[in-house]
C-alpha positions, 0 to 999 in steps of 0.5 A, spaced: 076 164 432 080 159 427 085 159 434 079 158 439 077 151 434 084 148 432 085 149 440 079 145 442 081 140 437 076 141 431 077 139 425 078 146 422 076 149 414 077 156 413 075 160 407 077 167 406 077 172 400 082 176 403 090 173 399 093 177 405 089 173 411 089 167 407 097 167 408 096 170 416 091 164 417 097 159 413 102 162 417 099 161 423 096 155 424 098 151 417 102 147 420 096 144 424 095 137 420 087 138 422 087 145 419 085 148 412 085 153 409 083 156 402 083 162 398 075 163 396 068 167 396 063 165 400 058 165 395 061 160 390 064 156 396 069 149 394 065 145 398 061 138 397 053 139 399 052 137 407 060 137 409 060 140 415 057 140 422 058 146 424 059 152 419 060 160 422 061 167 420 062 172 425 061 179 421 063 178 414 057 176 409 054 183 410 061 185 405 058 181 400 055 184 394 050 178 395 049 177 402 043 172 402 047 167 396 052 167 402 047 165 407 044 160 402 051 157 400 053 156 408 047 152 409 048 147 403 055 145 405 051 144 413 050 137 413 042 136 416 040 138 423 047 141 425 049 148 427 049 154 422 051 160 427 052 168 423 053 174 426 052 180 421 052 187 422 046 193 420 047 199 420 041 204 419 043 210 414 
């Protein structure tokens, strides 16, 4: 999804826990001067309140021990009346 962006000409900032993802996604695309990337947890994002327009997670919060804090910490660094769009997967047991 980080390429879909950057080649639409979006002002990019990834997060991701994952060190061996992170080092994917910098290798990829760090040499793009609108990209950025950080290593970090979605429940304790590095992020100023209201930076972002547009804030995305495409199946990953479910992983997290605490999915609603992740929920919540997307919707604090999303400036007012712009778009939050989550996927996450539920299975039944």
């Amino acid at each position: 999804m980080a390429r879909e962006f950057i080649d639409a000409g979006a002002k990019y900032t990834g997060i991701d826990l994952s060190s061996f993802h992170h080092e994917i996604c910098l290798k990829l695309f760090g040499h793009h001067n609108k990209a950025k990337f950080y290593l970090g947890n979605a429940e304790n994002l590095p992020f100023e309140d209201n930076s972002f327009d547009y804030v995305t997670s495409q199946g990953v919060m479910h992983h997290s021990p605490d999915t609603k804090k992740c929920i919540d910490e997307a919707w604090r660094v999303l400036k007012e009346g712009r778009t939050l769009c989550v996927m996450l997967y539920h299975k039944n047991f």
